[in-house]
C-alpha positions in Angstrom: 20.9 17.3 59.1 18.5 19.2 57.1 16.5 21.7 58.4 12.6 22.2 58.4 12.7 25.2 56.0 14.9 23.6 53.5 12.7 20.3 53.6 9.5 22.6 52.9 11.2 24.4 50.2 12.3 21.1 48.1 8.8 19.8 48.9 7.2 22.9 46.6 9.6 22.4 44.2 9.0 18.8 43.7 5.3 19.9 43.6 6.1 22.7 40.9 8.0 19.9 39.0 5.2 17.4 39.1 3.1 20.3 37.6 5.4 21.0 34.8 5.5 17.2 34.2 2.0 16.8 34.2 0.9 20.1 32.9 -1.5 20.4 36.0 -2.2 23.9 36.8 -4.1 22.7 40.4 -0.6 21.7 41.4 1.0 25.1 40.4 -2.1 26.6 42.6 -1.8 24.3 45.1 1.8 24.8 45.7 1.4 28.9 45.5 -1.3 28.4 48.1 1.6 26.7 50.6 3.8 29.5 49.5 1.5 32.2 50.9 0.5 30.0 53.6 4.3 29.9 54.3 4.7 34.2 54.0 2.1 34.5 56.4 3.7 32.8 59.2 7.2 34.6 58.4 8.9 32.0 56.2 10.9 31.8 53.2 9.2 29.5 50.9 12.7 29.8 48.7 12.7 30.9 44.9 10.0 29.3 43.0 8.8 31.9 40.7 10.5 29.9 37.2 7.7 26.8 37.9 5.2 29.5 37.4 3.8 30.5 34.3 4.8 34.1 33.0 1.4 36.6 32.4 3.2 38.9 30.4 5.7 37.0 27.7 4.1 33.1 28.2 6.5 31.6 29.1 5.6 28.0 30.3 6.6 27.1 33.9 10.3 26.2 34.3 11.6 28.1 31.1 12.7 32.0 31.2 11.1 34.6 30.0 11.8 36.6 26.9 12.2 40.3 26.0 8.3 41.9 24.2 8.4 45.0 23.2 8.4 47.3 26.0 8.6 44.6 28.3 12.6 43.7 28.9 13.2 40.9 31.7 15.0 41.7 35.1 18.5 40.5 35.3 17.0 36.8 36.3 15.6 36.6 32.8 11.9 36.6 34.8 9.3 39.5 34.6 8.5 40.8 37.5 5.1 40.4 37.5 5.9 36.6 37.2 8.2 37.0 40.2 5.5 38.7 42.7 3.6 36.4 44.8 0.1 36.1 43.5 
């Protein structure tokens, strides 16, 4: 059976995926809102840092990120400031 946590996470994700779909940024902020909400009570929300949007190189939700000058990616191919909860 699968547990709460694991349920939660594939419930962001879906929402992250519907907002890559749909190119609706209220999704993106509504899922990051149940992230925090999640980090606050001591949960793992799970990796979901590729359905956000990159600040530093562009990227668009679900794709990596690329190298700018002075800027390489971490060894996940993400920035970090993409990877920090908001």
């Amino acid at each position: 059976m699968t547990d709460a946590g694991e349920l939660a996470r594939d419930a962001l994700q879906q929402i992250h995926r519907a907002a890559v779909r749909h190119r609706d940024p209220e999704l993106h902020r509504a899922a990051n809102q149940i992230v925090r909400a999640a980090m606050s009570h001591g949960l793992d929300p799970g990796p979901v840092e590729s359905y956000r949007p990159c600040p530093v190189c562009g990227a668009e939700p679900g794709q990596l990120c690329i190298n700018v000058p002075g800027r390489p990616v971490d060894p996940g191919g993400m920035h970090p400031e993409r990877t920090q909860p908001e």
